[in-house]
N, C-alpha and C positions, 0 to 999 in steps of 0.2 A: 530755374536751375535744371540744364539739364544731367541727366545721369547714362554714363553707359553700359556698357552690356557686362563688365566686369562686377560693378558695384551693384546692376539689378543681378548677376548671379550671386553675388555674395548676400543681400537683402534675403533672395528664396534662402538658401542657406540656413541662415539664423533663424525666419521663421519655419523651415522644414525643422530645425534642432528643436526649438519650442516646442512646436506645435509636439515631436515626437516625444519629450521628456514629459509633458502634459498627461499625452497618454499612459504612457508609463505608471506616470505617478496615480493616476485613477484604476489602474489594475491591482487589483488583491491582490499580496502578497503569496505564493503556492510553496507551503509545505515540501518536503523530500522525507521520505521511506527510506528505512534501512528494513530491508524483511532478511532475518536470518532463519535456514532451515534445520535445523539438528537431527541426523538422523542417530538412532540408537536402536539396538537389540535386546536390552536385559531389561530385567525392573531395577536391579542395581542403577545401571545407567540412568534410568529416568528419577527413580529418587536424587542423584547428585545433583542432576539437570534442573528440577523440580529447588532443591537446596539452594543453588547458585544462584537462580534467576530471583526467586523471590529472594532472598536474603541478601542477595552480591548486586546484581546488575543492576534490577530496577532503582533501587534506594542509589545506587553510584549514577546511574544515568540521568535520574532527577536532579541530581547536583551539578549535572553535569550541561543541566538545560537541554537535557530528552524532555517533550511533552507525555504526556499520558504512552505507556506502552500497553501490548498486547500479547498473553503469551495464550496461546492454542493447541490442542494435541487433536489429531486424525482419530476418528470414530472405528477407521479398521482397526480387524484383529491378526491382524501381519506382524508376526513377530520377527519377523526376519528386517523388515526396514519398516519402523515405526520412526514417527516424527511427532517434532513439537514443532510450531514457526511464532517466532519472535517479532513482531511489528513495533518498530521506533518513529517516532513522528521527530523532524527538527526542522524549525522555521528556517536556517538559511541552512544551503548546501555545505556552507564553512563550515558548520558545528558539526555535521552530520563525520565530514573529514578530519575532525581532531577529537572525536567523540573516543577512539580508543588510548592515542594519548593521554587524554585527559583521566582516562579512568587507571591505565597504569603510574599515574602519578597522587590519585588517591587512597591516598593511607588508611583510611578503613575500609575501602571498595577491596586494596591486596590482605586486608586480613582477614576478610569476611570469605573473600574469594579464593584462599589459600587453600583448599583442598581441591579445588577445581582444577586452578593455573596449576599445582604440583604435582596433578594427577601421575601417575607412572607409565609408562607403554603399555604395559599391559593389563593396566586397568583403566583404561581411558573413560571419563565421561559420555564418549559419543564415540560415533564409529569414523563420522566424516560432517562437515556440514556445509550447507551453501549460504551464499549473499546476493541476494537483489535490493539495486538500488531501483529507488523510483522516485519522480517529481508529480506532485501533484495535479490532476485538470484544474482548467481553470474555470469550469465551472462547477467545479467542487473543490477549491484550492486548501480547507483545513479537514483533518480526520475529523469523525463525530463518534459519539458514543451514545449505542442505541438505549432507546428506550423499553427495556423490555423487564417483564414481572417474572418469567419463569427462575427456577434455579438455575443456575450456572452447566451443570450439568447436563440439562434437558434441552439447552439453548442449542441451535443449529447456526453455526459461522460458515459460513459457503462462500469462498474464496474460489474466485475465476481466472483463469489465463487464457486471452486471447493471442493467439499467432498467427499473424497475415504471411500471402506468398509471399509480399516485397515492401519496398518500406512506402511505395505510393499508395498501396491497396492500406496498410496500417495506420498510415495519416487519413484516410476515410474513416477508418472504422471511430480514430479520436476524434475526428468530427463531425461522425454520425453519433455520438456520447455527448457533446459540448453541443454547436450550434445546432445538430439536427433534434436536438431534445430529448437524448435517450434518457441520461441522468435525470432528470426534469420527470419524467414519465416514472421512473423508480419512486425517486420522492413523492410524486402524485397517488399512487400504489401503496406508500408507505412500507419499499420494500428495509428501511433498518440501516441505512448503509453506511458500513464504517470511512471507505475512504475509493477513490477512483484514479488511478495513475497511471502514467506514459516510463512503462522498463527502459532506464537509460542505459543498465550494466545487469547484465545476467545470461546467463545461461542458452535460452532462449528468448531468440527476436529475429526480429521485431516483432514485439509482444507489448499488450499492457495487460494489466488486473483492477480488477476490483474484488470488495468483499460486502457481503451483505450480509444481516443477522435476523435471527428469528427464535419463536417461543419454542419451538419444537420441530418435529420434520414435520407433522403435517401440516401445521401451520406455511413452511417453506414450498409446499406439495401445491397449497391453497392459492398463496403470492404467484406464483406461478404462473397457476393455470389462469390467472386472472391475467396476468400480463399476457401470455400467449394467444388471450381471447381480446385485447382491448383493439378496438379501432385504431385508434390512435398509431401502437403499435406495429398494424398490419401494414397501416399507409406506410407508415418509416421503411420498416425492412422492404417494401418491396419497390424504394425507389430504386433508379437505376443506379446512380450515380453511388449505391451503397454495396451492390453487390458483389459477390463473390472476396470479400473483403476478410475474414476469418477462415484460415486454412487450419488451424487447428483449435480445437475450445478444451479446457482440460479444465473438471471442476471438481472441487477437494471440498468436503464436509468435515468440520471440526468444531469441538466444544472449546471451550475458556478453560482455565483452570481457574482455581478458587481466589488465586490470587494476580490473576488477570486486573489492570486498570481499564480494560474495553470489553 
């Protein structure tokens, strides 16, 4: 029988669809971040902030199929713009998008939350805050929750922003993270790390983040200088094909609060 050239393109076809749903389906599923930033001035403000999230938000967004959240405050003593950042884990992008819906339609999320949502103008919870979303790598595609003995207090979360000049040089950096083994080399180190993602919405980008945890700063101080010194390490950064890859590194040190899930 023969066959011609329409039915051998249709034949590639189907096994191109195959073969590509195959792969698909062998890919981990990758997480999406909601990081909100809340910035505030008073202790007023941080007590209510402190109120809502443990009492309002987390308990509403677990019902709401939020995984485990994270809520963190800045070790400075800047009074002037002090912050807390909010990390939400949700398996698909959908939930992450009807996540606020969903909480304005829960009847005790709005009455747990009622002194928050009704705050007045002029006595606002917060002064202003931001939203970064983010997708998971896929060689870290779910957050983790470290392993660590210190108090909550004493704990060091050291949260990273990378920003490249352009979005060619950014897509190096995510695959100098994924296939070049940077991630890999953290875990090897045992740097703690809660999560690794590619900024699809914010502020700044092309940019991603990561976050990492630890017992204390020295401990942070330690991890460090160990990776700075590994082999490993040196060869990576100074392949070609990596550099000049991060134009700007911005890196925030924060504790957990007590009622932190991470």
């Amino acid at each position: 029988m023969k066959i011609n050239v329409n039915d051998l393109r249709i034949i590639c076809l189907i096994f191109l669809l195959c073969f590509t749903v195959s792969a698909k389906a062998t890919e981990p599923p990758r997480c999406y971040y909601q990081l909100k930033i809340y910035h505030y001035k008073t202790k007023s403000q941080e007590d209510k902030l402190d109120t809502y999230l443990k009492n309002a938000y987390i308990p509403a967004s677990g019902r709401a199929s939020a995984w485990e959240i994270g809520v963190f405050k800045t070790l400075e003593q800047d009074t002037t713009d002090r912050r807390i950042y909010v990390l939400s884990t949700f398996r698909r992008y959908g939930l992450l998008q009807k996540i606020d819906k969903r909480l304005m339609k829960d009847q005790q999320y709005l009455i747990d939350a009622k002194d928050f949502l009704d705050a007045t103008y002029n006595d606002a919870p917060y002064t202003r805050f931001e939203t970064v979303i983010l997708r998971a790598f896929p060689r870290w595609p779910i957050s983790a929750k470290p392993e660590l003995t210190a108090n909550k207090i004493d704990r060091i979360y050291e949260l990273r922003s990378y920003e490249s000049p352009t979005q060619k040089y950014h897509l190096s950096k995510v695959k100098m993270f994924n296939q070049g083994g940077e991630t890999l080399l953290f875990s090897r180190l045992k740097f703690n790390a809660i999560f690794y993602a590619d900024v699809l919405i914010g502020s700044h980008m092309p940019n991603l983040m990561y976050m990492t945890a630890f017992e204390n700063k020295a401990d942070r101080d330690k991890h460090w200088d160990t990776f700075s010194n590994d082999p490993e390490w040196k060869t990576l950064s100074a392949m070609p094909e990596y550099q000049h890859n991060v134009s700007k590194a911005e890196i925030i040190f924060l504790h957990p609060t007590e009622y932190s899930q991470l």
